[in-house]
Rosetta silent file (secondary structure, phi, psi, omega in degrees, C-alpha in Angstrom):
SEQUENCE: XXXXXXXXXXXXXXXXXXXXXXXXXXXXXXXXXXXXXXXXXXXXXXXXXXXXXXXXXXXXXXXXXXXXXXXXXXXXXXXXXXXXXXXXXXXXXXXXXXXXXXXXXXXXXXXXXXXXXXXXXXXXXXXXXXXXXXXXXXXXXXXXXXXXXXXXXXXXXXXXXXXXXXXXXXXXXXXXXXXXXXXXXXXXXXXXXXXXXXXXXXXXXXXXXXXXXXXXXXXXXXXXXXXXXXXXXXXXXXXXXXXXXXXXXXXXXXXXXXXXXXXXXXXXXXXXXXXXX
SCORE:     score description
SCORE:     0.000 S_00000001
   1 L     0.000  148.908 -164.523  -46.482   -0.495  -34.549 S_00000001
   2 L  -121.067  149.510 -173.090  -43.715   -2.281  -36.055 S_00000001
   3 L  -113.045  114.967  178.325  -40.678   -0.194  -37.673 S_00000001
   4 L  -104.256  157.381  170.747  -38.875   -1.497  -40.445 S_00000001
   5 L  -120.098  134.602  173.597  -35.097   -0.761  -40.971 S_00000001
   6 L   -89.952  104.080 -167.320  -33.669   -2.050  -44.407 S_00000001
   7 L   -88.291  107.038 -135.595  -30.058   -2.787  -44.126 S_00000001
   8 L  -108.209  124.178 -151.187  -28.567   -2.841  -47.409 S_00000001
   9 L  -118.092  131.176  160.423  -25.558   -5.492  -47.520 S_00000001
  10 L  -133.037  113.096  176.344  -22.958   -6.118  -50.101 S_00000001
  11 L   -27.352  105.107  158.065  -19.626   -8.966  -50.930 S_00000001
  12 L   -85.353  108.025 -118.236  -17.297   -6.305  -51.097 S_00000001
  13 L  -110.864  -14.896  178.737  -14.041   -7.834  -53.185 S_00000001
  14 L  -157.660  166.962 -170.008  -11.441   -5.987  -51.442 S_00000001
  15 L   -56.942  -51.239  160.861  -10.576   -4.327  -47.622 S_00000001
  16 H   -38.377  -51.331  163.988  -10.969   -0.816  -48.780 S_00000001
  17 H   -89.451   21.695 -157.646  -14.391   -0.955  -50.107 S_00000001
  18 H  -137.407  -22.316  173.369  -15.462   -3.262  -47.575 S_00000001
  19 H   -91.275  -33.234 -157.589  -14.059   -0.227  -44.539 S_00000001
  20 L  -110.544   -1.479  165.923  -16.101    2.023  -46.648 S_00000001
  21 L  -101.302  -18.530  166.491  -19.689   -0.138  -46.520 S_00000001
  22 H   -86.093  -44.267 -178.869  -19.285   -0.454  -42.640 S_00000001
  23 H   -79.110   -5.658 -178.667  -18.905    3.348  -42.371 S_00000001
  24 H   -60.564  -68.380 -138.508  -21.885    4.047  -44.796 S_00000001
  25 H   -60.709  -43.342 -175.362  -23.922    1.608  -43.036 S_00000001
  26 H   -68.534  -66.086 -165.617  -23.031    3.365  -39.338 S_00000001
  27 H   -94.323    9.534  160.770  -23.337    6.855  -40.562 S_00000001
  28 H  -131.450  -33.393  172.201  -26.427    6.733  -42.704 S_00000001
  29 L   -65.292  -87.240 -154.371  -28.249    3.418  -41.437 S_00000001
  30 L   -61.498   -9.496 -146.014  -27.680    2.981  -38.075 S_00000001
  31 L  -115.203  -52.483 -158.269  -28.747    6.646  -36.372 S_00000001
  32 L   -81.210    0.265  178.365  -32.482    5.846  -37.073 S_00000001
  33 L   -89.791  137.885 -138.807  -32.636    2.699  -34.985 S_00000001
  34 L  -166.104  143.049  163.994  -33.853    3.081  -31.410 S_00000001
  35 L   -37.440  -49.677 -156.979  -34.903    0.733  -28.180 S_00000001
  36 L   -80.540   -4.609  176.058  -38.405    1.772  -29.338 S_00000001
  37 L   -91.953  127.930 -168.727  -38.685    0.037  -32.515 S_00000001
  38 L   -79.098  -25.319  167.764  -40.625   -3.237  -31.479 S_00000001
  39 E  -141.862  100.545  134.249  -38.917   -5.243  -35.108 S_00000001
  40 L   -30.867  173.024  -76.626  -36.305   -4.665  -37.009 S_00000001
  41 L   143.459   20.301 -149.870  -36.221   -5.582  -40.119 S_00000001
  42 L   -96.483  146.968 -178.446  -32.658   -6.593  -42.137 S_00000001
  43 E   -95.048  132.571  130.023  -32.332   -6.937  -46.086 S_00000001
  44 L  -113.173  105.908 -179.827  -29.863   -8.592  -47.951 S_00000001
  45 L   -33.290  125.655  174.327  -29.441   -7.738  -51.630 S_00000001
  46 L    45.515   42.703  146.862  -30.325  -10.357  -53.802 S_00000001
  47 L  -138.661 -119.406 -157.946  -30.903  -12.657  -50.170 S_00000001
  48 L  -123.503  160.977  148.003  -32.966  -13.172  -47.558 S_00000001
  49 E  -119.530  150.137 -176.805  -34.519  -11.393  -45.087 S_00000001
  50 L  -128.088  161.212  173.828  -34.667  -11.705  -41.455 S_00000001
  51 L  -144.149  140.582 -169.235  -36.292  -10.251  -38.506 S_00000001
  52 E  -105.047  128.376  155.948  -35.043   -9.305  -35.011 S_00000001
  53 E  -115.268  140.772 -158.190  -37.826   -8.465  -31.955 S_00000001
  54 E   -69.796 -177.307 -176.983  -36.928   -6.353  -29.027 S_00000001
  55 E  -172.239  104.307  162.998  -37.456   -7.993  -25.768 S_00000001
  56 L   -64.780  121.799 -177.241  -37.719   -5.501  -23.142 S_00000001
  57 L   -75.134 -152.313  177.610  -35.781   -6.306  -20.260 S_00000001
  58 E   157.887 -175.873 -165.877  -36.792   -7.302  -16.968 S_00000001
  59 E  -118.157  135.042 -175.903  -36.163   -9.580  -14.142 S_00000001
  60 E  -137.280  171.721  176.010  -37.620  -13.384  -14.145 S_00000001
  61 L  -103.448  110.296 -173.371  -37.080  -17.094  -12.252 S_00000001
  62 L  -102.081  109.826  178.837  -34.515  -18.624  -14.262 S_00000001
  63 L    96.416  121.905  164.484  -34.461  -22.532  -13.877 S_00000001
  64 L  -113.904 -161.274  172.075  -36.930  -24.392  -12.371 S_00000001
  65 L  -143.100   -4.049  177.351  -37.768  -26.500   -9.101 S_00000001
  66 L   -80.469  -16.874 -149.227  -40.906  -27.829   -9.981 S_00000001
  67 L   -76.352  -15.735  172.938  -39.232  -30.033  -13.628 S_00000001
  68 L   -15.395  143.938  144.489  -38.405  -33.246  -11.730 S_00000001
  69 L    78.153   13.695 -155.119  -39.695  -36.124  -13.294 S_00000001
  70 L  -174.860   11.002 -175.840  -40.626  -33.508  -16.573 S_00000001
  71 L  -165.310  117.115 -172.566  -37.007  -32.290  -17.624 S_00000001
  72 L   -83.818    3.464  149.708  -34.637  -35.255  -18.676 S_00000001
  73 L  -143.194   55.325 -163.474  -31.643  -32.936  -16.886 S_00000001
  74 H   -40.983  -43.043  162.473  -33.471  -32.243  -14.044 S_00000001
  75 H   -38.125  -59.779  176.247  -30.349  -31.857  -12.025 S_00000001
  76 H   -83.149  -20.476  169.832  -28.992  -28.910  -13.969 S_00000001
  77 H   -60.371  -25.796 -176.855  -32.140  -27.371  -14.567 S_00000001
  78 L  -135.303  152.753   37.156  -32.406  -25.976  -10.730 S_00000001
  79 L   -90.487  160.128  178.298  -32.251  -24.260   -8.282 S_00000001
  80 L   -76.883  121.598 -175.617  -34.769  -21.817   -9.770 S_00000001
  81 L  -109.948 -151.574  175.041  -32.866  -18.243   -9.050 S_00000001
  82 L  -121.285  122.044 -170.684  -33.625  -14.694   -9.907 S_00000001
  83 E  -112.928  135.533  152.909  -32.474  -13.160  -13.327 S_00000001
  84 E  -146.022  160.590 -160.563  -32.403   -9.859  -14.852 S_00000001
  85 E  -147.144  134.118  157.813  -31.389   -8.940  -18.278 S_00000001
  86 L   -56.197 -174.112 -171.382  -31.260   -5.849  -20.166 S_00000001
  87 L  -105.090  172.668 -163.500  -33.403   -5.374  -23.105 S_00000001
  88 E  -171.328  151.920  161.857  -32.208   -6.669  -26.578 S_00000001
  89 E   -95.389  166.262 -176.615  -33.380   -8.029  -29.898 S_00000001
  90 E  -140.557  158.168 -178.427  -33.492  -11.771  -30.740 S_00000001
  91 E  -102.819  176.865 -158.601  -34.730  -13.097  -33.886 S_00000001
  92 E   -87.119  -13.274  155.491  -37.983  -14.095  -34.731 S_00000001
  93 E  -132.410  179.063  168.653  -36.876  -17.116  -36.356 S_00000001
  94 E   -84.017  146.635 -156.960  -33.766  -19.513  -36.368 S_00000001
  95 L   -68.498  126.348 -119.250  -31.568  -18.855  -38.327 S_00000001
  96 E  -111.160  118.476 -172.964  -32.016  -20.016  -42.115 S_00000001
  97 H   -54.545  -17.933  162.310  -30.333  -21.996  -44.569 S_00000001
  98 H   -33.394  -63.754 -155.832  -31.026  -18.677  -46.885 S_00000001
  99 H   -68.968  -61.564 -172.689  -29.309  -16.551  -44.591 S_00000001
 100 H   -41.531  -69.201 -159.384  -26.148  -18.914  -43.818 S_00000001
 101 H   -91.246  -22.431  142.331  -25.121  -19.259  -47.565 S_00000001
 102 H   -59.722  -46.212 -179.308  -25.770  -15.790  -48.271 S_00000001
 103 H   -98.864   10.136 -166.957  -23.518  -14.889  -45.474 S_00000001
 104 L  -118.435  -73.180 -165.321  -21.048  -18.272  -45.377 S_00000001
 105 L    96.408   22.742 -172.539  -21.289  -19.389  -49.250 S_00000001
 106 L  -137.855  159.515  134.705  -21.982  -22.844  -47.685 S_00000001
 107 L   -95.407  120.205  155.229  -24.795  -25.301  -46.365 S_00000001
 108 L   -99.945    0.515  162.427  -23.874  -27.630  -44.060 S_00000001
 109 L     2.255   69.549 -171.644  -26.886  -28.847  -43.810 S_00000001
 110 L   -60.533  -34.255 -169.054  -28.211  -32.440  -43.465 S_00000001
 111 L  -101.241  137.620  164.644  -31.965  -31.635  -44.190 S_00000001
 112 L  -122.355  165.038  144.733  -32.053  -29.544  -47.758 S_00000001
 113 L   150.107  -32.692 -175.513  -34.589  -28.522  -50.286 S_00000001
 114 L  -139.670  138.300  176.192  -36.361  -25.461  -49.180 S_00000001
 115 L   -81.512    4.821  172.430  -34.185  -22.373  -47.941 S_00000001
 116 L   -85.444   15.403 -121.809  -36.717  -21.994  -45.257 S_00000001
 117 E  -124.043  137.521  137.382  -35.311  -24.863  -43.534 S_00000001
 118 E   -23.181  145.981  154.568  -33.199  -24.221  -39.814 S_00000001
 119 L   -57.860  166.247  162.118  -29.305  -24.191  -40.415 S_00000001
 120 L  -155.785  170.477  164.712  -27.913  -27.718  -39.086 S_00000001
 121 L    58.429   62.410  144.206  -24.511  -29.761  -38.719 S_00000001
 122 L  -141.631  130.533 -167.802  -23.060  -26.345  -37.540 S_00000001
 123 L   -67.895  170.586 -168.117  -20.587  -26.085  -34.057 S_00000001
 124 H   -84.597   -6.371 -179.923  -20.818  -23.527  -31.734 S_00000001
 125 H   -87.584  -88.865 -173.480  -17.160  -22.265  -33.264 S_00000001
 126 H   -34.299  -22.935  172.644  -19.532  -21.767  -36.772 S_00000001
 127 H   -61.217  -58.039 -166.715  -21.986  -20.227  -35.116 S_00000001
 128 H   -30.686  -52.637 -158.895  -18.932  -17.680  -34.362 S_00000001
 129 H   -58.431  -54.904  178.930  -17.702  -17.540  -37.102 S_00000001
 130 H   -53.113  -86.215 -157.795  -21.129  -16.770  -38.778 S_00000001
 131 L   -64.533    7.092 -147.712  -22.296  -13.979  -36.658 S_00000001
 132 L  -127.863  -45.583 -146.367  -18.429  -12.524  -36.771 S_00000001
 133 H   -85.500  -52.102  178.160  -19.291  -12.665  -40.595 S_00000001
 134 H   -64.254  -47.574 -140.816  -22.646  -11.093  -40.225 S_00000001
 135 H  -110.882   -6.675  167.698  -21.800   -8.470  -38.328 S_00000001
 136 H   -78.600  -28.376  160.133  -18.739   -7.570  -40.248 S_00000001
 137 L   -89.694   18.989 -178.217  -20.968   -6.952  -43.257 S_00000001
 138 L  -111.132  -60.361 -164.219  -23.366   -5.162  -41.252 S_00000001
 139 L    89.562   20.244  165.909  -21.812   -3.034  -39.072 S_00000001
 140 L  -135.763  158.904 -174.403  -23.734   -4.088  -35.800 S_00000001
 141 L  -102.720  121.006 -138.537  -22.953   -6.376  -33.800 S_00000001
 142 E  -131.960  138.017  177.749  -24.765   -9.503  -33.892 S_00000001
 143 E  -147.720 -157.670 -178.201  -24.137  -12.759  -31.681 S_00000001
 144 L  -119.206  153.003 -179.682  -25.652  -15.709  -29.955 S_00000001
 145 L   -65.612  157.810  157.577  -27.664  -15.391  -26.528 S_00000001
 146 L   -78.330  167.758 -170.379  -26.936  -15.851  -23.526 S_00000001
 147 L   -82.818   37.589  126.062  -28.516  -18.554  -22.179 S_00000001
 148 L   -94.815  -23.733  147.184  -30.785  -16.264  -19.849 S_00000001
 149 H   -17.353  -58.897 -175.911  -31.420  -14.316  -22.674 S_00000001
 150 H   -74.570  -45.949 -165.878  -32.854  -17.216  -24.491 S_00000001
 151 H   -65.904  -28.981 -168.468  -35.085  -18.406  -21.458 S_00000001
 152 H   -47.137  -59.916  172.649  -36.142  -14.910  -21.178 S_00000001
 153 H   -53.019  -41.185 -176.563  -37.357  -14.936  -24.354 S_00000001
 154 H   -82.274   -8.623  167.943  -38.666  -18.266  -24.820 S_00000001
 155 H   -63.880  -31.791  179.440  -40.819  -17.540  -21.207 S_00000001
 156 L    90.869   35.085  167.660  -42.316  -14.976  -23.728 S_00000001
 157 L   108.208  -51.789 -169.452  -40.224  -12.388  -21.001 S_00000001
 158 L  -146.080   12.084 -176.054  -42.050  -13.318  -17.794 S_00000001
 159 L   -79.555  154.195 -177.235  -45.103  -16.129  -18.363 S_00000001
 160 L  -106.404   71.970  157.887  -44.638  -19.118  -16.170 S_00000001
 161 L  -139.291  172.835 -134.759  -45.425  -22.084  -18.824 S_00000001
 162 L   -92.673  -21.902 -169.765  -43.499  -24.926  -19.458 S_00000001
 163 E  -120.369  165.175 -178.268  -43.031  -24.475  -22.983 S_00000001
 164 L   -66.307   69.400  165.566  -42.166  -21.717  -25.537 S_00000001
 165 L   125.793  -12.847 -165.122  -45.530  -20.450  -25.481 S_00000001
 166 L  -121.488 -178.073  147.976  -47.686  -23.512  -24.214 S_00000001
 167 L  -135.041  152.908 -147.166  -48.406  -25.828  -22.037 S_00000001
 168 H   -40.298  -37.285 -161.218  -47.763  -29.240  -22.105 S_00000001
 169 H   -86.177    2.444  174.574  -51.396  -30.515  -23.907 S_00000001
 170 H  -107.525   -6.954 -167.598  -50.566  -27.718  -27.012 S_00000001
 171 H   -58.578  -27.528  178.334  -46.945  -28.455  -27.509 S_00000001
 172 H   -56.808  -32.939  171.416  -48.137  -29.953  -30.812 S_00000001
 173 H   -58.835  -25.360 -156.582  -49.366  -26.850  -32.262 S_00000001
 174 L  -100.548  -43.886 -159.704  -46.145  -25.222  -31.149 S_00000001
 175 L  -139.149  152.722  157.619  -42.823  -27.166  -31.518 S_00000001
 176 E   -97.792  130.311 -165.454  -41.346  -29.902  -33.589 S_00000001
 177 L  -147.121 -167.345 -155.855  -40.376  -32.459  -31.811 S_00000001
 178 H   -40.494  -52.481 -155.618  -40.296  -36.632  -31.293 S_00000001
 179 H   -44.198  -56.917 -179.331  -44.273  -36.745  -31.481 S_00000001
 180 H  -102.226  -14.237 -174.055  -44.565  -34.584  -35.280 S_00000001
 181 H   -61.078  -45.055 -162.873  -41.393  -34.096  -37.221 S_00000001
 182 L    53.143   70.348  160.522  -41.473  -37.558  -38.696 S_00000001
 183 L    59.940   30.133  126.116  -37.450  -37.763  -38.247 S_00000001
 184 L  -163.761 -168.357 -167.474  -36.562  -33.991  -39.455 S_00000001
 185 L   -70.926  133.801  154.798  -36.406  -30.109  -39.389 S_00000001
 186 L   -89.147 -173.083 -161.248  -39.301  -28.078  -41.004 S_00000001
 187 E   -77.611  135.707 -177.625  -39.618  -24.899  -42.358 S_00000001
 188 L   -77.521  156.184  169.672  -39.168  -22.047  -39.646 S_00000001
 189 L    86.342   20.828  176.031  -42.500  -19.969  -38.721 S_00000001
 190 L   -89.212  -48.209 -161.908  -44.650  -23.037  -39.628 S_00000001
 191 L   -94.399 -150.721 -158.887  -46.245  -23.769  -36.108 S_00000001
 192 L  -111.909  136.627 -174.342  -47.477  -21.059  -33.543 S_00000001
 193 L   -61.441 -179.092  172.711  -45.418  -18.238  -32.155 S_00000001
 194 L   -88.307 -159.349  169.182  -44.599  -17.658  -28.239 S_00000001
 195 L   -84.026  -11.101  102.933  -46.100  -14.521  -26.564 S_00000001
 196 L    -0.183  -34.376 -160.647  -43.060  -12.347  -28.197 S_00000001
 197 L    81.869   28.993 -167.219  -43.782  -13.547  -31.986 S_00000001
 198 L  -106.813  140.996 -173.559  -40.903  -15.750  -31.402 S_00000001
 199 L  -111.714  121.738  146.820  -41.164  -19.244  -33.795 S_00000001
 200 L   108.908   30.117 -177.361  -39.616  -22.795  -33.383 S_00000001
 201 L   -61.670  -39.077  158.030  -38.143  -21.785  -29.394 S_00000001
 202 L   -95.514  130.885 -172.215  -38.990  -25.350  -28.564 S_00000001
 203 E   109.923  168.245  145.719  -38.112  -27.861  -31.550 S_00000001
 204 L    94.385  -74.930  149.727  -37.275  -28.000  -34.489 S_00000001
 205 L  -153.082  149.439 -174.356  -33.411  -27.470  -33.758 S_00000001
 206 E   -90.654  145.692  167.069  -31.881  -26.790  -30.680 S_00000001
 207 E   -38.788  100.435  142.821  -30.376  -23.390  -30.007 S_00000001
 208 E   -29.108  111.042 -175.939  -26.493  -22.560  -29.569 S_00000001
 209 E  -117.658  172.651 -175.069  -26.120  -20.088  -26.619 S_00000001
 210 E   -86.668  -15.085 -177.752  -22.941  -18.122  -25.895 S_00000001
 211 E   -43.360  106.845  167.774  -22.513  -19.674  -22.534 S_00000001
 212 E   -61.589  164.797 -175.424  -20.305  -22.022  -21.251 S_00000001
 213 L  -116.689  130.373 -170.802  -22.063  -24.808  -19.086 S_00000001
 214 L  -148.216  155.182  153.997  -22.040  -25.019  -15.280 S_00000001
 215 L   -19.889   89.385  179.240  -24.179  -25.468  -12.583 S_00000001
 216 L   -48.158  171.583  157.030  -26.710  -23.421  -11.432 S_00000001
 217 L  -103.962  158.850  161.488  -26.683  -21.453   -8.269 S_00000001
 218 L   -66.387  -10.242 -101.842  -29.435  -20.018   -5.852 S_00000001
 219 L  -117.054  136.275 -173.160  -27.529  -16.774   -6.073 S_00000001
 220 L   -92.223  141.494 -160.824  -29.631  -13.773   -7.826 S_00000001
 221 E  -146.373  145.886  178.513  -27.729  -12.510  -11.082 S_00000001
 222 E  -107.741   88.338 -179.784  -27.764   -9.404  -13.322 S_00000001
 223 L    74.063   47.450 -177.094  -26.915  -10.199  -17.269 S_00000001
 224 L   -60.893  164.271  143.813  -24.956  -13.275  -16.673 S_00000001
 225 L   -90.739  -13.808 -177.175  -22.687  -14.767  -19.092 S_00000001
 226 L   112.746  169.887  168.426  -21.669  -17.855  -17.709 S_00000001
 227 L   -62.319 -179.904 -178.468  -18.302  -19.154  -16.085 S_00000001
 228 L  -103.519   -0.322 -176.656  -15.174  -17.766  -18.178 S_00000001
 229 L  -140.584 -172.266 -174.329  -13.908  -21.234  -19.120 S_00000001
 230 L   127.586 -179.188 -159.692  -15.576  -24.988  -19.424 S_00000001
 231 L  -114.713  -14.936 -131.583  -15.517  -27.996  -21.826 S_00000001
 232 L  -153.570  155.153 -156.629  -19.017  -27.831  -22.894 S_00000001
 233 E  -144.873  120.793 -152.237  -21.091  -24.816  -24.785 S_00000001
 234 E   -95.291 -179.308 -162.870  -24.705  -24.655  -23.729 S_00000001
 235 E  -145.043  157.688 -144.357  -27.799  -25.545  -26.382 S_00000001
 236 E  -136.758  147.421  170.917  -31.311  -24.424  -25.698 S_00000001
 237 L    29.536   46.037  166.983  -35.119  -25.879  -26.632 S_00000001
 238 L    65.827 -159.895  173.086  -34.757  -29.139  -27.811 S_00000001
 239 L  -154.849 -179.712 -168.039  -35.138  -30.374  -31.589 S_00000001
 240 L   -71.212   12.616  175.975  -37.471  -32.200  -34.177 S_00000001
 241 L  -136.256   17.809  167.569  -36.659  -35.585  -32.198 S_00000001
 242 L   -68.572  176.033  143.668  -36.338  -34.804  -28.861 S_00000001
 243 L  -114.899  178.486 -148.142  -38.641  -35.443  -26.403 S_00000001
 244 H   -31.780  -60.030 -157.722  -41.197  -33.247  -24.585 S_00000001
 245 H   -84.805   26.453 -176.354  -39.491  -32.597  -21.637 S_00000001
 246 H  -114.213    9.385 -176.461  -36.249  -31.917  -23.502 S_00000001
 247 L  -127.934   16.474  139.692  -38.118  -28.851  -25.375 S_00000001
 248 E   -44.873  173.246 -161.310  -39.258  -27.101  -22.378 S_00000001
 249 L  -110.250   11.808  140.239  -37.739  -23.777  -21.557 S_00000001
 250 L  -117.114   78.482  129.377  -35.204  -24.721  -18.825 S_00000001
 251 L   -82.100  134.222  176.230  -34.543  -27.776  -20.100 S_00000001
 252 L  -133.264  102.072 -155.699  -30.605  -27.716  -20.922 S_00000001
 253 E   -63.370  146.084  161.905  -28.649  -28.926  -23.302 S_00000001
 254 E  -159.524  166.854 -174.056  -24.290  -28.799  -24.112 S_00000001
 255 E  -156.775  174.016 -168.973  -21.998  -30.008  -26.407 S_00000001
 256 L  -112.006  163.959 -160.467  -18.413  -29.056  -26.858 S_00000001
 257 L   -72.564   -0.080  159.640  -17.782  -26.227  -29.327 S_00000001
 258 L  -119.604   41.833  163.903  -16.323  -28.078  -32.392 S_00000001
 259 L   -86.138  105.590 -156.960  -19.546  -30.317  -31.942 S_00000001
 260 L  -110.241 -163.051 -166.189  -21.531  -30.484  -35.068 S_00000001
 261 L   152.188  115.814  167.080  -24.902  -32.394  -35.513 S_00000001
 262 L   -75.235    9.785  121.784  -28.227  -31.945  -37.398 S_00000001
 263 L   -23.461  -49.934 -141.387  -29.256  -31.358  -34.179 S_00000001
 264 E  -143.677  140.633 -178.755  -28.244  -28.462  -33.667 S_00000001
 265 E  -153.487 -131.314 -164.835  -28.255  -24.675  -35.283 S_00000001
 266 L  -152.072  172.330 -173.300  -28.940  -20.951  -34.195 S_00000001
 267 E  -132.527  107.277 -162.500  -30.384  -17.953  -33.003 S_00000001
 268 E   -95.297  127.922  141.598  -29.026  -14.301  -33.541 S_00000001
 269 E   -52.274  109.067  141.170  -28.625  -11.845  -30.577 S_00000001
 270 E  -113.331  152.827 -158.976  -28.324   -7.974  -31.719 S_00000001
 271 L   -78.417  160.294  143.695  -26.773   -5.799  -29.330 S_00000001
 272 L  -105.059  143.849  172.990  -28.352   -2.177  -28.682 S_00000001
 273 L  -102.345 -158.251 -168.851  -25.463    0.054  -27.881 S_00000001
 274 L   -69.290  -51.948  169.221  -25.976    2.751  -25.438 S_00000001
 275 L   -46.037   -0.605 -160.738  -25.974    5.273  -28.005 S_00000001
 276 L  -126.965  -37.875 -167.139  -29.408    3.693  -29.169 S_00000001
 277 L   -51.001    0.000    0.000  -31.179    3.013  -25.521 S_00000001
């Protein structure tokens, strides 16, 4: 059963009314939202809407050892470890030039036309910036995954296939990439979902994670985050011109964090706090 919550959002013109729409939102909004609602739901007046789906957490093989010859940074892709992640919502699409210039007042955009379109040309410091933005007019706190986060999710939690939802001889149905785009980003929610209801995980554009990028280890991990420093910011499930093995779901991508590209856009992370569990 899916639960919606409408979050009612407004440009507030000055700091005072803008302290007094975060405590509304927290003390009339926010109480009725629970681990147990399988989708959220969020509104923006006179914008867009988006939708977040929980992903129960659990423990998965992170990484593979099989991708040789099938992952074009095979190196960084393994060793395959052991993960576990709390549960969390992620959203069901990427995020939307709709969304951005409702909550930015900008497109950066390279591909235009239709607001159903991925964001592009935005750095992983705009992603911040964004979801900093979002979450100030929300009053939850909304980010970007971590990158085990993301594979969890794009595994569809715990299936072993190579792709967000496929396998290799279906990827067409599924992701845009070299083979279908014809040189750019579609509309999100066009092809076929994972096992989650999650759209575009491979393709389309790749995915901003909060992570800095290092090596894996063999070393079994609980909610990582990454190293605490690095040059490089990692990016997740290819785009519409990669190829195959670059939209699998450890395939792994970085760039450094005031790297822009029409490549490359986002995914929003909302936290549950405890008080919600």
């Amino acid at each position: 059963m899916v639960d919606t919550l409408t979050v009612m959002m407004r440009r507030w013109t000055c700091s005072s009314c803008k302290l007094f729409a975060v405590l509304f939102f927290t003390f009339y909004f926010l109480p009725c939202v629970s681990a147990q609602d399988s989708v959220l739901t969020v509104q923006l007046p006179d914008g867009p809407r988006f939708e977040m789906v929980w992903v129960e957490g659990g423990t998965f093989i992170m990484g593979s050892d099989k991708a040789q010859g099938v992952s074009h940074n095979y190196e960084y892709s393994h060793p395959a470890h052991r993960v576990t992640v709390g549960g969390y919502y992620i959203g069901r699409h990427e995020v939307t030039q709709a969304l951005w210039v409702a909550v930015m007042g900008e497109n950066p955009s390279r591909f235009t036309g239709n607001d159903s379109l991925p964001v592009e040309q935005v750095s992983w410091a705009d992603a911040q910036r964004f979801v900093a933005m979002l979450s100030q007019l929300t009053g939850r706190k909304f980010r970007l995954p971590t990158e085990a986060e993301w594979e969890y999710a794009a595994r569809s939690a715990d299936r072993d296939l190579p792709f967000a939802g496929c396998s290799r001889g279906q990827l067409e149905q599924y992701a845009w990439f070299c083979v279908n785009s014809k040189g750019h980003t579609h509309p999100v929610g066009t092809l076929m979902p994972n096992g989650l209801g999650l759209y575009d995980m491979s393709g389309n554009v790749a995915e901003w994670c909060s992570d800095w990028m290092e090596k894996y280890t063999a070393a079994e991990q609980e909610n990582p985050r990454g190293p605490r420093r690095g040059d490089s910011r990692v990016l997740r499930g290819g785009h519409y011109n990669s190829v195959s093995a670059a939209c699998t779901v450890y395939d792994r991508g970085w760039y450094v964090p005031s790297g822009k590209s029409e490549f490359y856009g986002l995914r929003l992370v909302l936290e549950v706090t405890n008080d919600e569990d």
